[in-house]
Structure formats: C-alpha cells, structure tokens
VOTIBA-510743 format. One record per atom (N, C-alpha, C): z, y, x. Coordinates in steps of 0.05 Angstrom, whole numbers, padded with zeros to 5 digits, always signed. Atoms other than C-alpha are relative to their C-alpha. Example, Ala and Ser with C-alpha at 12.3 -4.5 7.8 and 13.67 -1.06 7.14 Angstrom:
REM residues 2
+00000-00024+00018/+00156-00090+00246/+00000+00024+00018/-00001-00024-00016/+00143-00021+00273/+00014+00022-00015/
//
This chain:
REM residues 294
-00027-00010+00006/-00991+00178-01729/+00005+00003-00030/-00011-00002+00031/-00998+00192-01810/+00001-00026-00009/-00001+00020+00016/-01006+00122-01821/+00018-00013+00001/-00023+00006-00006/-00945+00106-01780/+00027+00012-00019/-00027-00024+00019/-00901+00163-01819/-00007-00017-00030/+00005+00010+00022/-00933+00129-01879/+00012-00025-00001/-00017+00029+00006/-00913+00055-01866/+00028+00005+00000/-00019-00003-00004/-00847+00085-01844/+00012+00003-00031/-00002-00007+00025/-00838+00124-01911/+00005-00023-00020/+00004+00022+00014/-00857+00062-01950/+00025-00024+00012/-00013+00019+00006/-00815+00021-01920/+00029+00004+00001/-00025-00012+00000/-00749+00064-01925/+00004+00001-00023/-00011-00015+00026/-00760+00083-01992/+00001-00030-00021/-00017+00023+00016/-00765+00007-02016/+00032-00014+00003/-00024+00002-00003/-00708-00005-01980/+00022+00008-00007/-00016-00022+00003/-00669+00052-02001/-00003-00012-00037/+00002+00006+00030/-00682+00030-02082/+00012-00033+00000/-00017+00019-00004/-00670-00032-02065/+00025-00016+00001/-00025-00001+00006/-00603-00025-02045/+00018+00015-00021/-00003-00008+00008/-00599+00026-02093/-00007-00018-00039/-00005+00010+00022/-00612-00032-02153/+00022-00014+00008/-00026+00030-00010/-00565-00089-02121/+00021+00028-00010/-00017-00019-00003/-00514-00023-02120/+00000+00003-00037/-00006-00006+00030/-00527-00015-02201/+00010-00031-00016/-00001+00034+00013/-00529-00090-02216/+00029-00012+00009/-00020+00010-00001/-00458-00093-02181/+00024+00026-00020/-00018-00020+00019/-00429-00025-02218/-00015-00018-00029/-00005+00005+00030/-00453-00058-02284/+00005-00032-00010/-00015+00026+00008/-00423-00131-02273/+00036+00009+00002/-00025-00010+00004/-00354-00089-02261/+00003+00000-00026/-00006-00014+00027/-00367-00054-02336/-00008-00031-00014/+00013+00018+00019/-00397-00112-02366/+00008-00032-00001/-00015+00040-00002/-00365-00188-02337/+00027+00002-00025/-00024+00008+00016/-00325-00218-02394/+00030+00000+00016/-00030+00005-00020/-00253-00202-02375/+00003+00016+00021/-00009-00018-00018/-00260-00156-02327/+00024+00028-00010/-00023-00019-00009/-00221-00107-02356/+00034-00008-00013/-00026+00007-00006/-00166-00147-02366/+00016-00015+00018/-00013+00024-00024/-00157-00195-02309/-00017+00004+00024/+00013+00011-00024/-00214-00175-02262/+00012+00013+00021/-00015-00011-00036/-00172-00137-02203/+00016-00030-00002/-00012+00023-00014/-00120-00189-02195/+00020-00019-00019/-00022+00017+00015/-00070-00247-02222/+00020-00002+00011/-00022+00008-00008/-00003-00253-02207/+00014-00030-00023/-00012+00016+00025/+00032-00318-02234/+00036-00002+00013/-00027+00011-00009/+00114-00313-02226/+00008-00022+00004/-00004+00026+00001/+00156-00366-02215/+00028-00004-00008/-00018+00007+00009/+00213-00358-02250/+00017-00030-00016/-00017+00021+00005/+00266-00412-02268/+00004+00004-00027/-00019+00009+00021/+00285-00440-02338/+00017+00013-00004/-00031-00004+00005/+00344-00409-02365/+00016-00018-00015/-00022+00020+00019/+00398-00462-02393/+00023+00008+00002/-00021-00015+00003/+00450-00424-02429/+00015-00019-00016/-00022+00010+00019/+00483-00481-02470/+00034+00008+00006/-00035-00010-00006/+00553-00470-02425/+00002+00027-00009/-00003-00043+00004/+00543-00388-02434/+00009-00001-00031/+00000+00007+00024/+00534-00407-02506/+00024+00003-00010/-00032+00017+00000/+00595-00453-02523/+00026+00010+00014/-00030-00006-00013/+00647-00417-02476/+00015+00011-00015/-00020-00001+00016/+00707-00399-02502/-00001+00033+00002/-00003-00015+00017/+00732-00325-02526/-00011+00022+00023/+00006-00022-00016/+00716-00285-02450/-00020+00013+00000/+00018-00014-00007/+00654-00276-02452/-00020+00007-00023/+00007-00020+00034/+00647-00256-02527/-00010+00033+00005/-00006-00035-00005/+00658-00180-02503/-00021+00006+00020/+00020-00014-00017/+00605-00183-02456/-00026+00008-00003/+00020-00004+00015/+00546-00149-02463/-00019-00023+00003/+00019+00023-00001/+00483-00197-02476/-00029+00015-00009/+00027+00001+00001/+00429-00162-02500/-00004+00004-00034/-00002-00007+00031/+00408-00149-02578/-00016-00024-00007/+00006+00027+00014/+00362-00215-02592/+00020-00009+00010/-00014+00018-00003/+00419-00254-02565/+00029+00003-00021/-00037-00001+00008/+00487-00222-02602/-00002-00013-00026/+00004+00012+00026/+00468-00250-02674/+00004-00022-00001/+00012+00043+00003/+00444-00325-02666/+00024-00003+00022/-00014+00014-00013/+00504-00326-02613/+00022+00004-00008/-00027+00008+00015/+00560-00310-02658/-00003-00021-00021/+00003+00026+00025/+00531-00356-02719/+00012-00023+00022/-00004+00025-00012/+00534-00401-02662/+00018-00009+00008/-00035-00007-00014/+00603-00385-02636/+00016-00018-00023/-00013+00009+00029/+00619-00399-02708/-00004-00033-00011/+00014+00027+00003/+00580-00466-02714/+00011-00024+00018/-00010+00015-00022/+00612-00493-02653/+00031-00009-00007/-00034-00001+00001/+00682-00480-02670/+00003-00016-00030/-00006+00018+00032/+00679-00511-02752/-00019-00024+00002/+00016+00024+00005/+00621-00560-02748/-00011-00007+00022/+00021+00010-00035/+00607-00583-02669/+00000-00028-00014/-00007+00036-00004/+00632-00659-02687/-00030-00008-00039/+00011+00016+00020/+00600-00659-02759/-00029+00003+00002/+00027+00001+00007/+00535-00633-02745/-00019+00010+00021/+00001-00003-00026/+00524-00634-02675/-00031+00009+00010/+00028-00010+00001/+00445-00636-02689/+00001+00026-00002/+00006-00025+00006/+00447-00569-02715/+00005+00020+00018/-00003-00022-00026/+00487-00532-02657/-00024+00002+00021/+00009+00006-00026/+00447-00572-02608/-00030+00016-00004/+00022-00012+00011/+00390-00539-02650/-00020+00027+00009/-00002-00028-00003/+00410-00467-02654/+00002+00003+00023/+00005-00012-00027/+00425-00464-02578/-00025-00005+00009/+00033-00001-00017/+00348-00494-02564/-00008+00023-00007/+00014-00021+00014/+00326-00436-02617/+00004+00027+00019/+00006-00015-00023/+00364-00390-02564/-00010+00006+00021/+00019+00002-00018/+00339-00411-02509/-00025+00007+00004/+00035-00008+00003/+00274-00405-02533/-00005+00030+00002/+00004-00028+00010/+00283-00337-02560/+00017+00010+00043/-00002-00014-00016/+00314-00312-02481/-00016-00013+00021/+00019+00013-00020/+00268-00351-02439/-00028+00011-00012/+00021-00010+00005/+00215-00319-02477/-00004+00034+00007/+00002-00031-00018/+00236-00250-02450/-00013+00003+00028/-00003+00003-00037/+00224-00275-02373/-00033-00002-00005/+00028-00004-00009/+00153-00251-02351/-00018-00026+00011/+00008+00026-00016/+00110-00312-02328/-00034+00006+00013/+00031-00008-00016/+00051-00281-02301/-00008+00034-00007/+00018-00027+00002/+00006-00209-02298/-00029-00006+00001/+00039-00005+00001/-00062-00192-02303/-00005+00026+00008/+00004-00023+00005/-00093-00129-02282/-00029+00000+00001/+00030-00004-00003/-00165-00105-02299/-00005+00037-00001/+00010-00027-00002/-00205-00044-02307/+00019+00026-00021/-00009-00015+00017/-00176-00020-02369/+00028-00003-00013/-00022+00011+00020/-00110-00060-02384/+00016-00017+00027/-00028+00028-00014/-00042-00094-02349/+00007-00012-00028/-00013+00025+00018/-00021-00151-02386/+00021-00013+00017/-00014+00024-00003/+00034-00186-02383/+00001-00023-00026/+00004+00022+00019/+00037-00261-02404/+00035-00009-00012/-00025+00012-00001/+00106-00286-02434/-00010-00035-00016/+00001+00029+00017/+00111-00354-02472/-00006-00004-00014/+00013-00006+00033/+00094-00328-02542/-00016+00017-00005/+00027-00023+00009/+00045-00274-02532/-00010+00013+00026/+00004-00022-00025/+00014-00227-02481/+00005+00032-00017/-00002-00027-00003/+00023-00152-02475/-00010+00017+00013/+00011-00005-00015/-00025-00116-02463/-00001+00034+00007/+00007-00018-00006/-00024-00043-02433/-00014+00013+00013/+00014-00019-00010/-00074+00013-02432/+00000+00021+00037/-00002-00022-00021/-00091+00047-02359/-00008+00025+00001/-00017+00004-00021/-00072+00087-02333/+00027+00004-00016/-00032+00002+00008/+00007+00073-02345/+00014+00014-00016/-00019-00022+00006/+00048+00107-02385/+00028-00012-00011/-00025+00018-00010/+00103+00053-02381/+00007+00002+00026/-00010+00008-00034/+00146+00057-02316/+00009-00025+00009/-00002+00023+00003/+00166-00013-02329/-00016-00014-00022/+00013+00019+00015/+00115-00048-02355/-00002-00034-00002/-00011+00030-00009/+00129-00122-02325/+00025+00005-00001/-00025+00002-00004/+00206-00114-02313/+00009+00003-00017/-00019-00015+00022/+00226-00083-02376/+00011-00012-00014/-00014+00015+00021/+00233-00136-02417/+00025-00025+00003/-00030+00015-00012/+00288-00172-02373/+00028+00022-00007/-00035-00012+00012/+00341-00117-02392/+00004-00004-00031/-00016+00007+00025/+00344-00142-02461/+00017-00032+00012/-00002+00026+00003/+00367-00212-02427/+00034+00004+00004/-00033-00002-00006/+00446-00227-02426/+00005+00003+00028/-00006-00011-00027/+00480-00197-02364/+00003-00023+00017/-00011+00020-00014/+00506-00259-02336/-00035-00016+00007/+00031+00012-00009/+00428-00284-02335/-00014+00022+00026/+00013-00022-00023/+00402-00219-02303/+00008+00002+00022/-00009+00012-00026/+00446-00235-02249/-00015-00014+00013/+00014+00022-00008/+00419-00302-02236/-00027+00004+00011/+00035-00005-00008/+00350-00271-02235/-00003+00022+00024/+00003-00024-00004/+00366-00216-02197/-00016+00005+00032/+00013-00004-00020/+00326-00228-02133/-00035-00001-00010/+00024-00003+00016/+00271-00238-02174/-00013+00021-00018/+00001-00026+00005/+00282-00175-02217/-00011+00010+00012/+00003-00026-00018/+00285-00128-02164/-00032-00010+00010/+00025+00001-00001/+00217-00157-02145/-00012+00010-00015/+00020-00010+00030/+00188-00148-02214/-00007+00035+00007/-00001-00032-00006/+00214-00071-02202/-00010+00014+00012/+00029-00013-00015/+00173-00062-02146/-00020-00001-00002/+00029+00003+00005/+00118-00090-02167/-00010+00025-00021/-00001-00027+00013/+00123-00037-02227/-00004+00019+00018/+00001-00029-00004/+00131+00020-02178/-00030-00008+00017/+00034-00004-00017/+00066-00008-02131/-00023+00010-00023/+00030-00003+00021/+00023-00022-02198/-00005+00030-00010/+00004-00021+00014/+00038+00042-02237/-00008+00019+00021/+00009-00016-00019/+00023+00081-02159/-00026-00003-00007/+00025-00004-00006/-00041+00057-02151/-00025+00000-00026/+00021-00019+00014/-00064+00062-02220/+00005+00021-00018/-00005-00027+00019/-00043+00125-02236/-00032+00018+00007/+00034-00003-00003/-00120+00131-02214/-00016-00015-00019/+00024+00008+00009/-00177+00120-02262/-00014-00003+00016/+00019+00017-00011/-00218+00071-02235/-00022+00000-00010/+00035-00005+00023/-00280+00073-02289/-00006+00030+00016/+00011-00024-00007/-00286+00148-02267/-00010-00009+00023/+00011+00009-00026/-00303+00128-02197/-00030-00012-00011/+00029+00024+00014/-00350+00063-02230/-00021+00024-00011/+00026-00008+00009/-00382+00111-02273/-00024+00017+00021/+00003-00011-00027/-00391+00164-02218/-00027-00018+00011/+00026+00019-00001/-00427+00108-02184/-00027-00016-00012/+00030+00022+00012/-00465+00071-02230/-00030+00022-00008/+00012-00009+00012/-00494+00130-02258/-00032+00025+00026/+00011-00001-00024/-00513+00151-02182/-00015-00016+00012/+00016+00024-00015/-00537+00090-02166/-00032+00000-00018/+00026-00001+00018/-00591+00097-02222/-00016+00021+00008/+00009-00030-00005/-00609+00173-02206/-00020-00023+00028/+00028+00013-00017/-00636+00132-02142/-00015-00018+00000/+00027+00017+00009/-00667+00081-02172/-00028+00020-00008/+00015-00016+00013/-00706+00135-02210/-00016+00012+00031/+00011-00018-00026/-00716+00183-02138/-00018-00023+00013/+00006+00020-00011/-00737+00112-02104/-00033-00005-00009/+00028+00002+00003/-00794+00100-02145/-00015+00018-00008/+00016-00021-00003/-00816+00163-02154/-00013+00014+00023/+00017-00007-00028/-00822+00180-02085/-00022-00030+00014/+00020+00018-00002/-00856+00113-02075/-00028+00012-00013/+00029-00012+00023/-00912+00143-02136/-00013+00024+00016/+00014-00018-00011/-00915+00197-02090/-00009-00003+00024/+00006+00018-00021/-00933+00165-02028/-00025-00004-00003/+00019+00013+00001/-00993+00139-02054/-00012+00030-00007/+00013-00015+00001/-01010+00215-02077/-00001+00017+00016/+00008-00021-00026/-01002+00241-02008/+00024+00027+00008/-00015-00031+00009/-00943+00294-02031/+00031-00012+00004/-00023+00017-00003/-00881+00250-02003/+00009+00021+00019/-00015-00016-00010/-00858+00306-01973/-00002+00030+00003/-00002-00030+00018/-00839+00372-02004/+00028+00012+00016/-00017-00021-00020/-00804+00417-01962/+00000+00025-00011/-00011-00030+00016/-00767+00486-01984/+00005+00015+00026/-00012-00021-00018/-00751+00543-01936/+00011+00011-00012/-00022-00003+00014/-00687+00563-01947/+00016+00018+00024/-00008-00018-00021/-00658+00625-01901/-00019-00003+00022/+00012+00011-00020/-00711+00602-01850/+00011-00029+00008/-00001+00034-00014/-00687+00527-01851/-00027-00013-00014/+00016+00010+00019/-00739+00483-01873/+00025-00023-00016/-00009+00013+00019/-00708+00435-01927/-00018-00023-00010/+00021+00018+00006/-00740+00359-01938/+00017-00002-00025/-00014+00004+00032/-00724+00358-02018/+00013-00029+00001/+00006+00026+00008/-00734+00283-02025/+00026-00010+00017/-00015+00011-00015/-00698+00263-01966/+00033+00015-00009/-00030-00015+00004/-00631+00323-01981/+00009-00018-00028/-00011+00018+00026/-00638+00280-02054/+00015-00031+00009/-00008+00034+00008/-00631+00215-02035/+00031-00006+00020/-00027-00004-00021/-00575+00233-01980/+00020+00007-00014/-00023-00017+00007/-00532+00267-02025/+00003-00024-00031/-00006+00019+00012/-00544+00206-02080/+00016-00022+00007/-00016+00029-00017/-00519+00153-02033/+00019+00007+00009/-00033-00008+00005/-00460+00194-02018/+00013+00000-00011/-00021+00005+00029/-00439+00198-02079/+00010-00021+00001/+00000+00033+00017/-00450+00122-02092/+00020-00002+00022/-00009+00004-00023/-00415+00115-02016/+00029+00013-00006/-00021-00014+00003/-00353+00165-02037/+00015-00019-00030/-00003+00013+00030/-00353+00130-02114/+00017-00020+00004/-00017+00023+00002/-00330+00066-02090/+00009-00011+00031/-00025+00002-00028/-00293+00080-02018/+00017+00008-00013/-00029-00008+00014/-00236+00111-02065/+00005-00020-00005/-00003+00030+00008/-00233+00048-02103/+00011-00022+00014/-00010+00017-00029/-00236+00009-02044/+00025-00003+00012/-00027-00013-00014/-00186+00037-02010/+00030-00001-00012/-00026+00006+00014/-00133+00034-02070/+00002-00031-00008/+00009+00033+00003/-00155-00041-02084/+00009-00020+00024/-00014+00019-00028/-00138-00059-02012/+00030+00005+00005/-00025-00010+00004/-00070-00020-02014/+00014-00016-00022/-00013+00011+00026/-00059-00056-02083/+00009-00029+00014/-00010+00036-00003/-00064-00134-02054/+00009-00002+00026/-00014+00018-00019/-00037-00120-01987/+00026+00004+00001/-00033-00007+00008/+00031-00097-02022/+00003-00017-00010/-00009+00020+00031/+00029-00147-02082/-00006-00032+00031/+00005+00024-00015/+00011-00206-02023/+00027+00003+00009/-00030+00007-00014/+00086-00193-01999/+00015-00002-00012/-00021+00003+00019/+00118-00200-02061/+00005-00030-00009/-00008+00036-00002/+00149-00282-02074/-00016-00001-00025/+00014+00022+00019/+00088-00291-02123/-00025-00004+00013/+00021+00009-00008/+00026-00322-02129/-00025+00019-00007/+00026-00023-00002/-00034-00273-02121/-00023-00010+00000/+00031+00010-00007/-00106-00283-02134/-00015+00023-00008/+00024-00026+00001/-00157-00229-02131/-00020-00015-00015/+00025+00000+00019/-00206-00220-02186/-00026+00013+00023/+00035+00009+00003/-00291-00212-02186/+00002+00042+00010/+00001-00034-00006/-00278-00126-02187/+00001+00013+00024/-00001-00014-00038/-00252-00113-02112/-00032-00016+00010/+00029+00020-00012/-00316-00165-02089/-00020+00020-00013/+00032-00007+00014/-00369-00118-02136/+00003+00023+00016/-00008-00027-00007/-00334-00052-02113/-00002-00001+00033/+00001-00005-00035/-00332-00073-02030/-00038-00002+00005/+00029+00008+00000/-00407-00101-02044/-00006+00030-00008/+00022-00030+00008/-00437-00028-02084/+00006+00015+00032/+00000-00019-00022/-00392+00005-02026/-00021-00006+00018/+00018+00008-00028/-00429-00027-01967/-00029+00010-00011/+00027-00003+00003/-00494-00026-02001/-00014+00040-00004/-00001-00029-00007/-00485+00061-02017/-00001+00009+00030/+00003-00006-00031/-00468+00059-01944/-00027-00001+00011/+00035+00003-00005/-00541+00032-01930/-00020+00017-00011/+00008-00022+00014/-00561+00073-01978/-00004+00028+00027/-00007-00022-00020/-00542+00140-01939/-00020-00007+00027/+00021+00012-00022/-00557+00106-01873/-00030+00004-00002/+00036+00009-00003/-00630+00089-01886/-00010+00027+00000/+00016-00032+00000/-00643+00167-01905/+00010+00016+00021/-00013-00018-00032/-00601+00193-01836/-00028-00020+00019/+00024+00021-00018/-00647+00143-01805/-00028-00001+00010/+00033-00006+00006/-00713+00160-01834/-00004+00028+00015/+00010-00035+00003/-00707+00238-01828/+00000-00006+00037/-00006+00000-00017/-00684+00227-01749/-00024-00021+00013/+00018+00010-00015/-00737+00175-01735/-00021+00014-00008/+00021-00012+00000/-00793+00216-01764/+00007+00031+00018/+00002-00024-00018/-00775+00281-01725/-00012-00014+00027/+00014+00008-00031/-00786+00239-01658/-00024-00017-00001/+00039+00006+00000/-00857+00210-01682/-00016+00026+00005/+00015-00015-00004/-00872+00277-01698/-00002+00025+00023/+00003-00009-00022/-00853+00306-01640/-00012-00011+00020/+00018+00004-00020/-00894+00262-01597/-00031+00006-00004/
//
C-alpha cells in the first residue's frame, strides 16, 4: 500500500507541474508574442465605400450653408472660388484641389480595428490611432466620422450606427483589465511550478505529506496548496474567457469582417489546463482516502 500511495503521489504531482508549466508557457506567450498587445484579441476590417464628392463640391450656392465639418469648410470655399473664376482655364488645378479633398475626407472613414492586451487601434489611410486600455474614449472608432460633411454621414449612416455599437460593445467589455487577470495567473501558475517540484523533492524524503490539525480537522498542507493554486490559475482566466467569448459573439454580428487573434486561444488553453490543474488535486486527495481506507 505505501508504494502504491507513493506511485500515486508521483504521478499526480508530475502531472500537476506539468500542466502547471504548459499553463505558464501560455500566460507568458499572451505578455510576450510580438503584437499581442495591439492586435492579439481580434481584427475587424470595415468595408466602407469611397466617398466621391466632386458634385457636393462644385454645386451651386445651397449647400454652401450647410454644415460640413472643419477639415472640409476651408479647401471647399478656395474651391467654390476656383470653380467659379478659373474652371475653363485651369481645369487641372480644380480637378486637383477636389482629389486633395477627397483625400483629406476619405481619410476620416475608419478602415479597420485592432484590439490587443494593452491598446485599440484604429487604422485610417494615413496613420493608425492607437488607444490605451482600458477606454477612456466613448467613441473611439466612430468619432472621427462626425467631422465628415453631413450630406456624407448620411450616406454612411447604416454603417455609422454600426461603428457606434461596436464602440458601446468594445468600451463594455474592456472596461476590464485583462493583464490583471494574466498576471494573477501567470504568477500562480509559477507558485505551482515551484510547489510541484518541491513536493516531488519531498517524495523521495518520505515527508510528502504534512498534515496540520486545525479545530480537530486534519489539514493535508501540500494538497490545500496546490488546490487553492489551480483555482486561482482556474478563476484567473475563466473571467477572461468569459468576456473574450461575449466580445466575438457580439462583434461576429456586426456587417464586418472579424478574425480572432493568438490571446483568446492562450487564455481558453491556461483555462483548461488550471482546470486540470485543480482536478488532479480533488482527485488525488479522494483516491488516496479509499486506498487508505482499505
């Protein structure tokens, strides 16, 4: 029977480290993959349309008065002005100034997201933008469509009001720090690497099991450690989880294109593997009571 409790021991507690490295080796490709914390949860790429404003441009005196937006009112009176004295003589040049607008309001329209550990980005045409998590923009994708001329924002406006939601899902689910969790974990997952091979060291000195009496309960140290380690690791990244799957099965109903990053895959992997974790020490303590009760 002790040699049985012994192979038992031995072969729980490699197991139990075991899953308890794979579990650190996936909390430190979260912190550590190039790009994870700017793109590794997910990609969205819009699909917004071109804007071609040459008619909006060129129209005549109505829609002077309307609002447009503050990059547009400048370069579209020069142009107002350009149209009306020099269309015939220098037709290059109008045809110029309206590409230069174009450029400049088609460069407001969002054309993709990113989200990672530490940062939303949006991509536009001429730069990205990248913001710190958690949020402290309520429109961080959408926002930069209300500088666009009204008569455009229209046009877009089934597309907008998407953007808008997407804003209110993203800034929900990370108004949670996500690293806290990670660290939480990773730093749990190590504690049992450490318990793992120490109770292995002790195995071989006979003393693998240190028991406390505690009101008259007995108390297996080793085993209450490594139970209450793998919970952690098991609690660390079921939150995570949980807001990660809420995040892509909202953003999967929105008219873009979605692709899940490398982060939810490390975060469902540590979960499961904490789960085993736990497990293996409910497992052990409950199969050694009925050896030693026979």
């Amino acid at each position: 029977m002790p040699n049985m409790l012994r192979r038992l021991h031995i072969a729980i507690s490699l197991a139990f480290t075991a899953a308890a490295v794979l579990c650190t080796a996936y909390c430190l490709s979260i912190f550590l993959r190039p790009g994870n914390s700017k793109s590794g949860i997910l990609t969205m790429t819009f699909n917004f349309p071109t804007l071609h404003i040459r008619d909006t441009l060129l129209a005549p005196g109505e829609h002077m008065n309307e609002p447009r937006g503050n990059i547009f009112d400048s370069v579209q009176s020069k142009l107002q002005s350009a149209a009306s004295f020099a269309a015939t003589a220098v037709p290059s040049a109008v045809s110029s100034a309206i590409n230069d607008v174009e450029t400049a309001v088609n460069s407001l329209i969002p054309k993709n997201c990113t989200l990672g550990t530490n940062y939303l980005c949006v991509g536009f045409s001429d730069r990205i933008d990248c913001s710190p998590l958690p949020l402290s923009n309520s429109h961080p994708i959408s926002g930069a469509l209300s500088n666009l001329p009204t008569e455009q924002i229209q046009s877009l406006q089934p597309l907008s009001e998407s953007l808008e939601n997407l804003d209110r899902t993203i800034s929900a689910v990370t108004s949670q720090d996500f690293k806290i969790y990670f660290t939480f974990g990773l730093v749990s997952a190590i504690l049992a690497i450490v318990l793992g091979v120490l109770f292995l060291c002790s195995i071989s000195l006979e003393a693998f099991r240190v028991i406390y009496h505690v009101f008259g309960f007995a108390i297996p140290v080793v085993a209450v450690l490594r139970a209450f380690f793998g919970f952690v690791c098991f609690l660390a990244f079921l939150i995570p989880s949980i807001f990660l799957w809420i995040l892509f099965s909202k953003c999967s109903k929105f008219p873009f294109e979605v692709e899940q990053g490398e982060v939810r895959a490390f975060c469902v992997g540590a979960f499961i593997l904490a789960a085993i974790m736990f497990t293996l020490t409910t497992v052990s303590e409950i199969t050694e009571k009925r050896l030693r009760s026979k």
